[in-house]
C-alpha positions in Angstrom: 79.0 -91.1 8.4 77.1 -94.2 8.0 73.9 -95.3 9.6 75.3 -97.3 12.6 76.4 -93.7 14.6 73.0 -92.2 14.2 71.2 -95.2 15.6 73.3 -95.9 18.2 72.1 -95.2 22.0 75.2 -94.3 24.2 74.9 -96.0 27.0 78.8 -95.5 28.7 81.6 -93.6 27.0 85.5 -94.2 27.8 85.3 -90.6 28.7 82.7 -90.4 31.2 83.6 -89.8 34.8 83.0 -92.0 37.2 81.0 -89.4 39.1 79.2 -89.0 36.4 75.8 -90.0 36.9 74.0 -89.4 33.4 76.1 -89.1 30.2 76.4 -86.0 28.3 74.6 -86.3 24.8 77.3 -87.5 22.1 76.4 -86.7 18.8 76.7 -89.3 16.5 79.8 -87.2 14.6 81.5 -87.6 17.7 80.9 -91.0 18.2 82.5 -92.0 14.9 85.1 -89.6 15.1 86.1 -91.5 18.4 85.5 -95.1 17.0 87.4 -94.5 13.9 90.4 -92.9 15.5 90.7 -95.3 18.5 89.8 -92.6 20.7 92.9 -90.7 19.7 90.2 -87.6 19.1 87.2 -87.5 21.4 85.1 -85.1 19.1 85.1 -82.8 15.9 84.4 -79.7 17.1 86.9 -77.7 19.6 84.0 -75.7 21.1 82.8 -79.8 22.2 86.0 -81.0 23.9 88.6 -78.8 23.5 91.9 -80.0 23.3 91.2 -83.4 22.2 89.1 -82.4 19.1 89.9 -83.0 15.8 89.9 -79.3 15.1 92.3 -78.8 17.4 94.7 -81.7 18.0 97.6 -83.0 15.8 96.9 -85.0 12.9 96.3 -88.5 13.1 99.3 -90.7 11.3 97.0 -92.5 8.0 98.8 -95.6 9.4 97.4 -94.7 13.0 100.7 -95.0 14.5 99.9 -92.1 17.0 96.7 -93.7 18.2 95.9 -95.0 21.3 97.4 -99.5 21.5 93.8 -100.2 23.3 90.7 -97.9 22.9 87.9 -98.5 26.2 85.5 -97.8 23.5 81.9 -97.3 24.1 78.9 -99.5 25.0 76.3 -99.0 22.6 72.5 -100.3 22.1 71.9 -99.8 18.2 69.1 -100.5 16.7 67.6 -102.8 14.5 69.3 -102.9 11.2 71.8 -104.3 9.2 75.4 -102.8 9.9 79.0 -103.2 7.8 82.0 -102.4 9.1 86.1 -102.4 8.5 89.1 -102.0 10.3 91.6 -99.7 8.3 94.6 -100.6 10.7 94.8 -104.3 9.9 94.2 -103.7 5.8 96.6 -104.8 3.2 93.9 -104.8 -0.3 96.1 -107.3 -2.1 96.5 -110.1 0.7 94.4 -109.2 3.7 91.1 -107.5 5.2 89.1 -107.7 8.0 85.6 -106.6 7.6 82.7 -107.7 8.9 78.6 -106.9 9.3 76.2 -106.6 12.2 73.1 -107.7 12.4 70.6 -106.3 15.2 67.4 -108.1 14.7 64.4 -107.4 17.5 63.7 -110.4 19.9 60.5 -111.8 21.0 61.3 -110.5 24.5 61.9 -106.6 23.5 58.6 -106.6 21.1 56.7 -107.7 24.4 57.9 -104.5 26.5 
């Protein structure tokens, strides 16, 4: 797990409910387990979410042909670093690859608070 999940604030999960006024803690296992599976598995660990874990649920096709078309995702405040990432869906080694890196860098307005 890289560092991007364990400096990551949740700040709204695709599977909060509405009513929910706080969100649960997510650990950052879960969080990347969510993210890299397009939400197909919500957590690791059954005794978290049950049914949708990937303890418990089928395995996910390496091509990710069972996985959700769209994924609600997560909003996220991460903090300040330097961030790579890749998308394993959309990657052919020999003639394409989409990969990219984030950069969080602290503002002159969030040093002041």
């Amino acid at each position: 797990m890289t560092s991007m999940w364990q400096n990551a604030n949740v700040i709204w999960m695709h599977t909060q409910d509405s009513s929910e006024t706080q969100l649960p803690d997510i650990a950052a296992v879960d969080l990347a387990v969510s993210m890299a599976s397009a939400g197909y598995y919500q957590c690791m660990s059954a005794a978290t979410c049950g049914g949708q874990s990937a303890q418990n649920k089928n395995k996910i096709n390496n091509l990710l042909d069972n996985a959700p078309a769209s994924y609600k995702g997560a909003l996220l405040q991460i903090s300040t670093g330097e961030y790579h990432y890749m998308c394993t869906r959309n990657n052919n080694f020999t003639n394409r690859s989409q990969k990219g890196m984030l950069v969080v860098k602290e503002t002159n307005n969030a040093k002041k608070k």
